[in-house]
Structures are given as C-alpha cells and as structure tokens.
C-alpha positions as CSV (number, residue, x, y, z in Angstrom):
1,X,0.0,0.0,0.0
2,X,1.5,3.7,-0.9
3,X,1.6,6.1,2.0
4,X,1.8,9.5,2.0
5,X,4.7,11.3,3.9
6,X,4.1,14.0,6.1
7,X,7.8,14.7,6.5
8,X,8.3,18.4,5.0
9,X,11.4,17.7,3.6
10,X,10.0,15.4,1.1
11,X,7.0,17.5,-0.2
12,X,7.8,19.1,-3.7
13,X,5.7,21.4,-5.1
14,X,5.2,23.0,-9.0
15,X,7.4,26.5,-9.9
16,X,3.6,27.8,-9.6
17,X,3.1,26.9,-6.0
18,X,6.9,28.5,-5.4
19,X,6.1,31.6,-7.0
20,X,3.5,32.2,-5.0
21,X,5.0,31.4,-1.8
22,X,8.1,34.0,-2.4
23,X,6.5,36.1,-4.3
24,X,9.0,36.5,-7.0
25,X,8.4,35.7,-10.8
26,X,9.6,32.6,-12.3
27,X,12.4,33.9,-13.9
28,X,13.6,35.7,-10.7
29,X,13.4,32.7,-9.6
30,X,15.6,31.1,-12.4
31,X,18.3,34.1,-12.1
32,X,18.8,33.4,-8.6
33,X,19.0,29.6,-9.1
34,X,21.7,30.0,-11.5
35,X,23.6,32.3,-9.1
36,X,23.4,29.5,-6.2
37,X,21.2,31.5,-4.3
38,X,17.6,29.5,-4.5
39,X,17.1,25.9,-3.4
40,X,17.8,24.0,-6.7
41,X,15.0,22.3,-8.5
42,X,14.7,18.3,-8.9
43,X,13.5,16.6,-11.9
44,X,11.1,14.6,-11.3
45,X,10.4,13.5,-14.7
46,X,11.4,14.1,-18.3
47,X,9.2,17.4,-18.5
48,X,8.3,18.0,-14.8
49,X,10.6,19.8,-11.9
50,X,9.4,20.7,-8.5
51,X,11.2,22.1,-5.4
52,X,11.6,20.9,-1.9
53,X,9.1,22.6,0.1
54,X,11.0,23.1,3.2
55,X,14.1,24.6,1.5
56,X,11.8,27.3,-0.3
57,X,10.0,28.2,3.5
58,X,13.7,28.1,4.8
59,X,15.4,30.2,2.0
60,X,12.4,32.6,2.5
61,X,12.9,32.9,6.1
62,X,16.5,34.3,5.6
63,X,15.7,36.9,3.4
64,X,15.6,40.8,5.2
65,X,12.3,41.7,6.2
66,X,12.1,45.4,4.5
C-alpha cells in the first residue's frame, strides 16, 4: 500500500506553487538559481521539476524583512 509522507522535507511542489510562496516571478526565480542563491530544483520526470518545500519556506525565512 503507498503512503503519503508528512515529512516536509519530502513534499515538492510545482514552480507555480513556489512563485507564490516567495513572491518573486519565475524567472527571478531562475536568475537566482543559476547564481546559487535559490534551493535548486529536482526533476522529477522528463518534463516535470518541482522544489523541496521546506528549502523554499527556509530560504524565504532568511531573506531581510524590509
């Protein structure tokens, strides 16, 4: 039988979901990516990526409240 985890650290969600949580654009996103300074993305499949959930909350957490 296939069980679901609840562990955070494996939840991944879409570039949609991402972009709302941050509140940057998708290729914000991408630019900081490619500079190291985003959680990288995982490919889940040949056309599908998604991003660990708990590394976007954390990375968002360190950035400067303004």
């Amino acid at each position: 039988m296939f069980k679901i985890s609840s562990d955070p650290s494996s939840i991944l969600i879409p570039l949609s979901q991402v972009t709302a949580l941050v509140n940057l654009s998708p290729s914000s996103i991408r630019r900081l990516e490619i500079i190291g300074d985003f959680p990288p993305k995982r490919k889940l499949s040949a056309r599908r990526i998604g991003y660990v959930q708990a590394e976007v909350i954390a990375w968002a957490e360190t950035r400067t409240k303004a």
